[in-house]
N, C-alpha and C positions, 0 to 999 in steps of 0.2 A: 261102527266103532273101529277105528282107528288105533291098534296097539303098538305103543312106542316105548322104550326105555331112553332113560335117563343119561347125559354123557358122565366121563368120569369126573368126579369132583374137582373143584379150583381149593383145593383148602386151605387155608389161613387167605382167602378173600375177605375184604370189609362186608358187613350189614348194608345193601344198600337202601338208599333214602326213600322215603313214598307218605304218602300221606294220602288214604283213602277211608274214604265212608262204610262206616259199618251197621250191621244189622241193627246194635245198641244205638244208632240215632248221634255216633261220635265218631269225628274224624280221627284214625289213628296212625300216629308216626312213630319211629324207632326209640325215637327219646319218650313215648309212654310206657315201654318196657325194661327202661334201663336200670330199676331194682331188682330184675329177675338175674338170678347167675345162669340160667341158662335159658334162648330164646329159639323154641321149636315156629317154623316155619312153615305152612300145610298150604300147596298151590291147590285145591281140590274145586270142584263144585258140585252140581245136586244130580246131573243127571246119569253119568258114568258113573257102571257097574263096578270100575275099579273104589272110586271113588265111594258109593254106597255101601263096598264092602269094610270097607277101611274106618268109616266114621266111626262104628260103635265103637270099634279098640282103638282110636284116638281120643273120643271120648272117658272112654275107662283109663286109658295112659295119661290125659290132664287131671282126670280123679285122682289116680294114683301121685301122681309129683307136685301136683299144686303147692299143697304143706311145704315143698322141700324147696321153692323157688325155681323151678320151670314154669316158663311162659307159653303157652301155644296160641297161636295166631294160624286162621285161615283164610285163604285169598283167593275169590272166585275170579279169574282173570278171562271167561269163555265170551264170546261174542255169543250175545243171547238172540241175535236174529233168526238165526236156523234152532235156536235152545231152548225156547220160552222158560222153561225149567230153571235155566240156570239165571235170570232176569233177577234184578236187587229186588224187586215185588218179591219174587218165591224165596227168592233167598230168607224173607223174613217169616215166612212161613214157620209156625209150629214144627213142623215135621222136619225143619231142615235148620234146629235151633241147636246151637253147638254151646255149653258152658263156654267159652273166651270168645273173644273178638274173632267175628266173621266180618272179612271187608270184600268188597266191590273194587275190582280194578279195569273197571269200563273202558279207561284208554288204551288198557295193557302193556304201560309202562312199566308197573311195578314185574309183572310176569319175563320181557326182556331185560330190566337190569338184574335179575336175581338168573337169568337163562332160562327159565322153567318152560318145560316142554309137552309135561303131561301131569295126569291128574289120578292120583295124586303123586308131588315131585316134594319130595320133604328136607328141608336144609337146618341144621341144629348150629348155634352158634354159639360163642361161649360169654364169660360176663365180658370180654373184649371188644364181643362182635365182630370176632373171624368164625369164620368160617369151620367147623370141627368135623361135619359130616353132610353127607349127602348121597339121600339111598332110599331105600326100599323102608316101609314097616316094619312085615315081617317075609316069610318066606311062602305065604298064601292067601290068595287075590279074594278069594270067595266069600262070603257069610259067611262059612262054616268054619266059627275061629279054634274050635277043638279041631281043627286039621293043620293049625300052625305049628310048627316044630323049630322054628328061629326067631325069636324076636326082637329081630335085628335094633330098632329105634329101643326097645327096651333096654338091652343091652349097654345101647351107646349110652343113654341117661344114666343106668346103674355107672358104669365106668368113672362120668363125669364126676358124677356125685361124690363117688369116692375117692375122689383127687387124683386119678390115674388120667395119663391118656390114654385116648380113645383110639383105635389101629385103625391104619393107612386102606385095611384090607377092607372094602364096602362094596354093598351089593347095589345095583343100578334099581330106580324106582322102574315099574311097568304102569303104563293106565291106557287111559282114552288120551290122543295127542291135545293139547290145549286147541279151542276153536277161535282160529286169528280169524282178524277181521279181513276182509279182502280192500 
């Protein structure tokens, strides 16, 4: 495992384009979320530790905003040669079933137009589609989410929500490096 962080954010960059196949059996593109005021972005996949640790409180944080119009969207971009794991087969898997759209970025096109480097790399964008954030969760990697003390993505959504902006000041996502293809 490979630990890499995040560069610093492009902010007020466009949404870029992609249209990839998801777990639900449906291709999805940017204009499927364009009723959402706000569009959570999750580079992740199934086999990083980072990544495993992060699902449940991403889960719980699309429970939480759903009602309020946040989108989240997950995008496995790993080459599954060395990963079997992270494979669109497992991806569908029970055990690796996300409430929103989990997509497949097999070519890992979508992972270089958006820069994503590691897993999880999380980009929030607003009803615009720039660019508002890009960072970290929270402030701790592990399962153990009673040892989080920042909740940093929380954060940025409460702010959005309530018509403020969101500050310049972001912390860099950590995970497993994304697995490019050679």
């Amino acid at each position: 495992m490979a630990l890499t962080y995040t560069p610093a954010p492009n902010l007020g960059a466009l949404l870029p384009e992609f249209a990839l196949p998801a777990t639900d059996g449906k291709t999805h593109r940017p204009d499927d979320f364009m009723q959402a005021k706000i569009l959570v972005v999750v580079f992740t996949c199934n086999h990083c530790p980072y990544a495993q640790a992060a699902r449940p409180r991403l889960i719980a944080l699309h429970d939480l905003y759903v009602d309020q119009g946040v989108q989240f969207v997950a995008i496995n971009s790993n080459d599954d040669g060395g990963y079997q794991e992270d494979s669109f087969t497992r991806m569908k898997e029970e055990r690796y079933d996300y409430p929103f759209p989990y997509l497949r970025d097999e070519s890992q096109e979508a992972a270089k137009a958006f820069g994503a480097v590691c897993t999880p790399d999380i980009f929030v964008f607003g009803q615009d589609r720039k660019l508002i954030y890009r960072g970290r969760l929270d402030d701790h990697w592990k399962k153990d989410e009673t040892a989080v003390t920042r909740a940093d993505l929380k954060e940025v959504l409460d702010t959005l929500l309530a018509g403020e902006p969101s500050s310049e000041k972001q912390f860099p996502s950590m995970g497993c490096s994304i697995k490019w293809k050679s």
